[in-house]
PDB file of N, CA, C and O in Angstrom:
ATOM      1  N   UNK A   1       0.850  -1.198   0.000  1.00  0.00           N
ATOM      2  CA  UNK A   1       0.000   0.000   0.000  1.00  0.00           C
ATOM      3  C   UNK A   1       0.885   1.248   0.000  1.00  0.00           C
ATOM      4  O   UNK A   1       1.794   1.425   0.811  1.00  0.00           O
ATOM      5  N   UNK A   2       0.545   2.101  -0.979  1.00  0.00           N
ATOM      6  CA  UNK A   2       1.039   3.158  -0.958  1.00  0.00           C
ATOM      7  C   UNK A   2       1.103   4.464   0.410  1.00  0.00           C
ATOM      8  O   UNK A   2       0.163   5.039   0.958  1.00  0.00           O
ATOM      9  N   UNK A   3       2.367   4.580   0.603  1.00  0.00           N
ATOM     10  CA  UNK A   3       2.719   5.597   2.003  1.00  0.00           C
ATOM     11  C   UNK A   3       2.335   6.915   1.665  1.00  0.00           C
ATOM     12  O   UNK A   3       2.347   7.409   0.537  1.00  0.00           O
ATOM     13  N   UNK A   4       1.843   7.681   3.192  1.00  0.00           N
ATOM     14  CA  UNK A   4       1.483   8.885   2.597  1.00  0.00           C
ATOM     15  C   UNK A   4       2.790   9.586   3.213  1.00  0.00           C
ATOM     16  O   UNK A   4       3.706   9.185   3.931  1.00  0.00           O
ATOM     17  N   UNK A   5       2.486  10.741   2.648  1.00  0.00           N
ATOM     18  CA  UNK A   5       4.056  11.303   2.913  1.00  0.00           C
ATOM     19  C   UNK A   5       3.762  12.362   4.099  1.00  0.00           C
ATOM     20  O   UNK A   5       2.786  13.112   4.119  1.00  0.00           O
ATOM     21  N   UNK A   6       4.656  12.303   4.971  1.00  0.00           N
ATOM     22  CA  UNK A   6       4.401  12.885   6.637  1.00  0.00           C
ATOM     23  C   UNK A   6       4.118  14.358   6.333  1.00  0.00           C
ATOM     24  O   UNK A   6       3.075  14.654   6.916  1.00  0.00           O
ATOM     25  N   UNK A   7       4.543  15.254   5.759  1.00  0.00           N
ATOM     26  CA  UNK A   7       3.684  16.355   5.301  1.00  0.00           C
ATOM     27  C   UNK A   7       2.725  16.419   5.381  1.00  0.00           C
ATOM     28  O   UNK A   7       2.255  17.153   6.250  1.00  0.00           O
ATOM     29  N   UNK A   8       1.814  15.622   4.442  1.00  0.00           N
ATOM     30  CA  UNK A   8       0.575  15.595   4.394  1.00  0.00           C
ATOM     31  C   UNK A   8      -0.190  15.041   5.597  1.00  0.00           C
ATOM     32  O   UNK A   8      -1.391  15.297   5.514  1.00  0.00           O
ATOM     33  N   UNK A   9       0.186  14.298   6.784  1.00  0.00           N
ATOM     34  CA  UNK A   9      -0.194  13.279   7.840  1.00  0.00           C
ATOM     35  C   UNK A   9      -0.039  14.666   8.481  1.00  0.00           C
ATOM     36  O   UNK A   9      -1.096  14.548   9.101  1.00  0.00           O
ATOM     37  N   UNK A  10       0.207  15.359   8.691  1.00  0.00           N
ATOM     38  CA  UNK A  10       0.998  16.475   9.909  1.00  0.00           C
ATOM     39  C   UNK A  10      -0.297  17.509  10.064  1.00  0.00           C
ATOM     40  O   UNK A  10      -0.817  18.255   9.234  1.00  0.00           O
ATOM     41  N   UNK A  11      -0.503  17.339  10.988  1.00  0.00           N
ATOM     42  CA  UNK A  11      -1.303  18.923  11.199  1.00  0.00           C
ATOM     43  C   UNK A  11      -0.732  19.894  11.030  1.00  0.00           C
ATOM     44  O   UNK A  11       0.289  20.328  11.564  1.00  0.00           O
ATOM     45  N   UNK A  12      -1.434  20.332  10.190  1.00  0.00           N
ATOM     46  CA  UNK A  12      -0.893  22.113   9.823  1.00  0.00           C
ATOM     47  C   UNK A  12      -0.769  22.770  10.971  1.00  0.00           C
ATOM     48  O   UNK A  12      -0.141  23.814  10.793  1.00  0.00           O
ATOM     49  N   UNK A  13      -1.093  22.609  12.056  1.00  0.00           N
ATOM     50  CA  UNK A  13      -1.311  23.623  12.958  1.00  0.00           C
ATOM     51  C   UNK A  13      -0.221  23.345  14.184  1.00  0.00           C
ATOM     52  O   UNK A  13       0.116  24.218  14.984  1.00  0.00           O
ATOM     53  N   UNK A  14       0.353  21.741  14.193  1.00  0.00           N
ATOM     54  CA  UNK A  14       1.547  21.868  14.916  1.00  0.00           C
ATOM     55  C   UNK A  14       2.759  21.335  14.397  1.00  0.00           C
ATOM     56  O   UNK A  14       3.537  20.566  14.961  1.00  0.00           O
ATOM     57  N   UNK A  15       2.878  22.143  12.542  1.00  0.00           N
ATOM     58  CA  UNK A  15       3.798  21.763  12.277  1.00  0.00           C
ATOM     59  C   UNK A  15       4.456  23.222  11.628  1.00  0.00           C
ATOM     60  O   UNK A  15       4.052  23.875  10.666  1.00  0.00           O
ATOM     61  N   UNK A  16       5.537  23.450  12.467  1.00  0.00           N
ATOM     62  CA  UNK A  16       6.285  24.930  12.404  1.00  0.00           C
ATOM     63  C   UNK A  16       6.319  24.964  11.067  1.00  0.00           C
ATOM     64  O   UNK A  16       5.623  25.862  10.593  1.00  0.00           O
ATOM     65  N   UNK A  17       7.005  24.156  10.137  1.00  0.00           N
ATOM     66  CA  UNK A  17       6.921  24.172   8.516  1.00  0.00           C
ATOM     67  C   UNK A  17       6.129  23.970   7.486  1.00  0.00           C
ATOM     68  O   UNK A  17       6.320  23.661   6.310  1.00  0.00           O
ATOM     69  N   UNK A  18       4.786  24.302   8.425  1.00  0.00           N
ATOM     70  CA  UNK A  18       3.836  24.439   7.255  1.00  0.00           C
ATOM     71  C   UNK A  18       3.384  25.114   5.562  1.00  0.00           C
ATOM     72  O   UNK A  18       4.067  24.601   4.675  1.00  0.00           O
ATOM     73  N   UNK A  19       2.728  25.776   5.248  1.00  0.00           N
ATOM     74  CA  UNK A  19       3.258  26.814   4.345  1.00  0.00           C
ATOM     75  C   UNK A  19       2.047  27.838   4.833  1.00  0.00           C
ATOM     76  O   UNK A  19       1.966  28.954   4.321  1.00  0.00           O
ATOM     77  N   UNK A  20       0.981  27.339   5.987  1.00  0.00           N
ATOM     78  CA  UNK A  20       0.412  28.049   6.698  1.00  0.00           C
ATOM     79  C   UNK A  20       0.862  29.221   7.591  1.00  0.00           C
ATOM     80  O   UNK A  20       0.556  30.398   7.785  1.00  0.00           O
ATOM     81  N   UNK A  21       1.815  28.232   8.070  1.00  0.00           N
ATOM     82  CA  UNK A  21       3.000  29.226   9.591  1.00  0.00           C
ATOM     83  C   UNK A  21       3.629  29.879   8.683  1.00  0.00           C
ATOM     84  O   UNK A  21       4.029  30.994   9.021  1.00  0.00           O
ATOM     85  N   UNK A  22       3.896  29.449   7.370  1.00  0.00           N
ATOM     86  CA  UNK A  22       4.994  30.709   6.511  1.00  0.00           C
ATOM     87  C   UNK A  22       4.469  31.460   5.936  1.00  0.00           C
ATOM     88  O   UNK A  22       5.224  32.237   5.350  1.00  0.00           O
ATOM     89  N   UNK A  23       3.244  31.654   5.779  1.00  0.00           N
ATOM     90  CA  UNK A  23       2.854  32.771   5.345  1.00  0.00           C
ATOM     91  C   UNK A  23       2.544  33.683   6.287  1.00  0.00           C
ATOM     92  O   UNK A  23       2.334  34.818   5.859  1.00  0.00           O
ATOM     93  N   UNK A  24       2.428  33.455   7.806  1.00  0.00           N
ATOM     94  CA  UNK A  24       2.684  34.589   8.834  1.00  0.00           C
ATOM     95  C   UNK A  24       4.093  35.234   8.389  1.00  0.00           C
ATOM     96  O   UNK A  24       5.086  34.678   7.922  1.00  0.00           O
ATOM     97  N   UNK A  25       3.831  36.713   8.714  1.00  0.00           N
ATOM     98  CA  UNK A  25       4.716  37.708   9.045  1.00  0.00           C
ATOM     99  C   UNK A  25       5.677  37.146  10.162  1.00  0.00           C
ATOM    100  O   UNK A  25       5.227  36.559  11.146  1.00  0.00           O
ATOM    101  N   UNK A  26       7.123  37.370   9.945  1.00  0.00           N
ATOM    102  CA  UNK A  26       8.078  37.426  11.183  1.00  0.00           C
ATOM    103  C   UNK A  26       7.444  38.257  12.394  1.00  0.00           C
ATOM    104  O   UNK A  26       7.647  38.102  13.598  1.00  0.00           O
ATOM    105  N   UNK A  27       6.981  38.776  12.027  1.00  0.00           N
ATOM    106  CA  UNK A  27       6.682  39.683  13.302  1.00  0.00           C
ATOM    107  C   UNK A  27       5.427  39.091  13.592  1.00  0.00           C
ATOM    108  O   UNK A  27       5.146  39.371  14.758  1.00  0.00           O
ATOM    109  N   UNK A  28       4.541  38.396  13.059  1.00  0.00           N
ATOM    110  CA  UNK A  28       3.576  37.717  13.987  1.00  0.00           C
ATOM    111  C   UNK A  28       4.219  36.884  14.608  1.00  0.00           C
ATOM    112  O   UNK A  28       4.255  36.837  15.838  1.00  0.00           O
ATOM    113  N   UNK A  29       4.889  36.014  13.745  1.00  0.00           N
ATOM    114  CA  UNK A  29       5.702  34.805  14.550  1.00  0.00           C
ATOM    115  C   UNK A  29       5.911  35.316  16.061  1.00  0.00           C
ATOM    116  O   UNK A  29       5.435  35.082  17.172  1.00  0.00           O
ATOM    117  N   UNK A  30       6.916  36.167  15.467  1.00  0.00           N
ATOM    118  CA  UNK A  30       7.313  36.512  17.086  1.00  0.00           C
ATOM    119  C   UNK A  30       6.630  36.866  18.214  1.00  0.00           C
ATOM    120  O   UNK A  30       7.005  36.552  19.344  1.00  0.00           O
ATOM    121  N   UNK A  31       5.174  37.810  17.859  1.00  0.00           N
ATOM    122  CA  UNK A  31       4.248  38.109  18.935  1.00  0.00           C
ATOM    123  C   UNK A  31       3.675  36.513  19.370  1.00  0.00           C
ATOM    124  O   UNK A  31       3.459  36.215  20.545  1.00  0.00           O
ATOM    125  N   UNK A  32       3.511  35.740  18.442  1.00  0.00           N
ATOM    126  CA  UNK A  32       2.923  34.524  19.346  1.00  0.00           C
ATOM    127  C   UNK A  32       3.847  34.261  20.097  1.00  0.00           C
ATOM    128  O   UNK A  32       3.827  34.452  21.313  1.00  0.00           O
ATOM    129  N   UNK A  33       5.032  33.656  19.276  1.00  0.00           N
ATOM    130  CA  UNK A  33       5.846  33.712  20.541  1.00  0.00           C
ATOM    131  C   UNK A  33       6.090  33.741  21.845  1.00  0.00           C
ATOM    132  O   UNK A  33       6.113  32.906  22.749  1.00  0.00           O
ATOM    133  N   UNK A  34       6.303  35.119  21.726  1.00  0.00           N
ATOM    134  CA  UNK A  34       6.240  36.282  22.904  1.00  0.00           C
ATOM    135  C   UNK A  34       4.889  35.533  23.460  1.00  0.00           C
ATOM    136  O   UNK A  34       5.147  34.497  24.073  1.00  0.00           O
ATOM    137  N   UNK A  35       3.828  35.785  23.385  1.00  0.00           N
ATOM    138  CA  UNK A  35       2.916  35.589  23.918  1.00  0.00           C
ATOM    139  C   UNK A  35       2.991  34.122  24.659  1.00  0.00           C
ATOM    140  O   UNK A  35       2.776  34.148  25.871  1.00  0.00           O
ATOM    141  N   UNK A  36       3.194  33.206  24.228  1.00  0.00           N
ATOM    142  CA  UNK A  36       3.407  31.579  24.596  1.00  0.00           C
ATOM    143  C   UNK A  36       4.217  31.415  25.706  1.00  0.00           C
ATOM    144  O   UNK A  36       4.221  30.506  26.536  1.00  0.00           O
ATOM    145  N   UNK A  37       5.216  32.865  25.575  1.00  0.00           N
ATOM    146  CA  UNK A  37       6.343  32.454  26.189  1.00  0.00           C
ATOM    147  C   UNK A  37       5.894  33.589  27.854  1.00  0.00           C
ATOM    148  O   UNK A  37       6.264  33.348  29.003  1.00  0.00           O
ATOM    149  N   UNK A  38       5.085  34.685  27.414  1.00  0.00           N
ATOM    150  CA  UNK A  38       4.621  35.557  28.633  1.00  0.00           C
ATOM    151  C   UNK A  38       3.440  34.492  29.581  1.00  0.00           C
ATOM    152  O   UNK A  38       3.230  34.632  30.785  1.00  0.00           O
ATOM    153  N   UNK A  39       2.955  33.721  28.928  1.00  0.00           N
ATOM    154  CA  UNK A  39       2.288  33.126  29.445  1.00  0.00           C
ATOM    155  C   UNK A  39       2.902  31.710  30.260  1.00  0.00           C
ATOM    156  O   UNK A  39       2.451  30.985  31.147  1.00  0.00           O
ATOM    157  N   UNK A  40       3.827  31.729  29.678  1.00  0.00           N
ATOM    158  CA  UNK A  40       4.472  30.125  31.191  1.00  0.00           C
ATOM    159  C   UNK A  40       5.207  30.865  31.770  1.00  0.00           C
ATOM    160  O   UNK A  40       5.589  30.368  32.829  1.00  0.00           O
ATOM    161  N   UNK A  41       5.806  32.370  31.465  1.00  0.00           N
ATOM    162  CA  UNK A  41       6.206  32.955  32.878  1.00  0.00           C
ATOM    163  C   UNK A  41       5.447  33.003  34.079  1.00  0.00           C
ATOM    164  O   UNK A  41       5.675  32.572  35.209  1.00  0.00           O
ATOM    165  N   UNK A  42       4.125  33.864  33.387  1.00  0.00           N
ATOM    166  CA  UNK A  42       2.919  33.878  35.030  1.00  0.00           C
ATOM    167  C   UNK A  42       2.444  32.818  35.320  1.00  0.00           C
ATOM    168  O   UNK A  42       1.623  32.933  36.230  1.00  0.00           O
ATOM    169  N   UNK A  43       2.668  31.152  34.729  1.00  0.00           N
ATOM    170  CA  UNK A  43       2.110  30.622  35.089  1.00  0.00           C
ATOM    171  C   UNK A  43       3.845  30.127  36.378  1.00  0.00           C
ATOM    172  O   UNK A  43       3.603  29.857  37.555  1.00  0.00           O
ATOM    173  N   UNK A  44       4.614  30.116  36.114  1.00  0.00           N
ATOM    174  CA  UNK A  44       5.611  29.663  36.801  1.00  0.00           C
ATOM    175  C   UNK A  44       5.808  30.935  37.967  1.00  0.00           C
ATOM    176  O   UNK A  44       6.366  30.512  38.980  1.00  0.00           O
ATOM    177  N   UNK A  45       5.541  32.065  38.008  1.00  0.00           N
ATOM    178  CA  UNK A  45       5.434  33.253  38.736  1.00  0.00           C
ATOM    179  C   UNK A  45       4.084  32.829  39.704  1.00  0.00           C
ATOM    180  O   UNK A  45       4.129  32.939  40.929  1.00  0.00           O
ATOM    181  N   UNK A  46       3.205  32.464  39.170  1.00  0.00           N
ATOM    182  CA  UNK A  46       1.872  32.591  39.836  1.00  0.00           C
ATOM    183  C   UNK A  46       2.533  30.963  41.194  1.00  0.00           C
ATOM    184  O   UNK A  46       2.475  30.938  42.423  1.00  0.00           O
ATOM    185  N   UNK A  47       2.882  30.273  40.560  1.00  0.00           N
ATOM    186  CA  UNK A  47       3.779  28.586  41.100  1.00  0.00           C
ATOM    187  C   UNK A  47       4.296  29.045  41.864  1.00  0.00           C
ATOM    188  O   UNK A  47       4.176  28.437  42.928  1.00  0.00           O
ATOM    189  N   UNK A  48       5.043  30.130  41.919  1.00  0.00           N
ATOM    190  CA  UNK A  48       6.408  30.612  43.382  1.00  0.00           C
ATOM    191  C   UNK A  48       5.358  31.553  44.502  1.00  0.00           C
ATOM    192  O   UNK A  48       5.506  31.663  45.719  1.00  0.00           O
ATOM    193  N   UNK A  49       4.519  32.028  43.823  1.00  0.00           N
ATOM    194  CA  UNK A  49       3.484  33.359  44.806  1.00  0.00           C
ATOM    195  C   UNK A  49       2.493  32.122  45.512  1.00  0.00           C
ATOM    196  O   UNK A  49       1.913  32.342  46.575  1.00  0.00           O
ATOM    197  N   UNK A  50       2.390  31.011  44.910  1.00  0.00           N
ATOM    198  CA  UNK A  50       1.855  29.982  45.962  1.00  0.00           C
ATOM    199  C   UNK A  50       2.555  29.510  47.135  1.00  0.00           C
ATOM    200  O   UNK A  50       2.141  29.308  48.277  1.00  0.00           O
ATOM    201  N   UNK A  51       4.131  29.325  46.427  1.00  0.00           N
ATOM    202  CA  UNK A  51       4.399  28.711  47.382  1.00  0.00           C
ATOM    203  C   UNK A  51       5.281  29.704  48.779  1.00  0.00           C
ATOM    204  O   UNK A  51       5.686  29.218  49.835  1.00  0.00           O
ATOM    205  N   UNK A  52       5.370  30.969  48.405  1.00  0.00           N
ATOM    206  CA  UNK A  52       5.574  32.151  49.419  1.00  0.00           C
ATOM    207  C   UNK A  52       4.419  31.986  50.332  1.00  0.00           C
ATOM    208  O   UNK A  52       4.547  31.822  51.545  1.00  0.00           O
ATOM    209  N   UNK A  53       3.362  32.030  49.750  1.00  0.00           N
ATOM    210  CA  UNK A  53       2.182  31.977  51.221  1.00  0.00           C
ATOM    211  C   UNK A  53       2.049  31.250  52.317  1.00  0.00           C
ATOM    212  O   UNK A  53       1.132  31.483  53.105  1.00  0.00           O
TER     213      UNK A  53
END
C-alpha cells in the first residue's frame, strides 16, 4: 500500500513548517511567541506566589 508522505499526515497547525505558519509575518511569529512564552512565565510566577504563602 502506498505511504502517505508525513507532510501531508501532519497537522498544519503543529507543524512549524507548514506553508500556513509561513505565510505569517516574522513579526507575527514573534508576537505569538512572545505571547506563549509571557504566558508560562505567570504561570511559573503565579507557582512561586503559591508557594511564598
Amino acid at each position: 500500500q502506498p505511504q502517505t508522505p508525513a507532510h501531508i499526515s501532519r497537522s498544519p497547525a503543529h507543524n512549524p513548517h507548514s506553508p500556513s505558519f509561513l505565510l505569517q509575518s516574522p513579526a507575527q511569529i514573534l508576537q505569538a511567541v512572545e505571547r506563549e512564552e509571557r504566558g508560562e512565565l505567570e504561570r511559573i510566577i503565579a507557582r512561586l506566589e503559591e508557594e511564598q504563602r
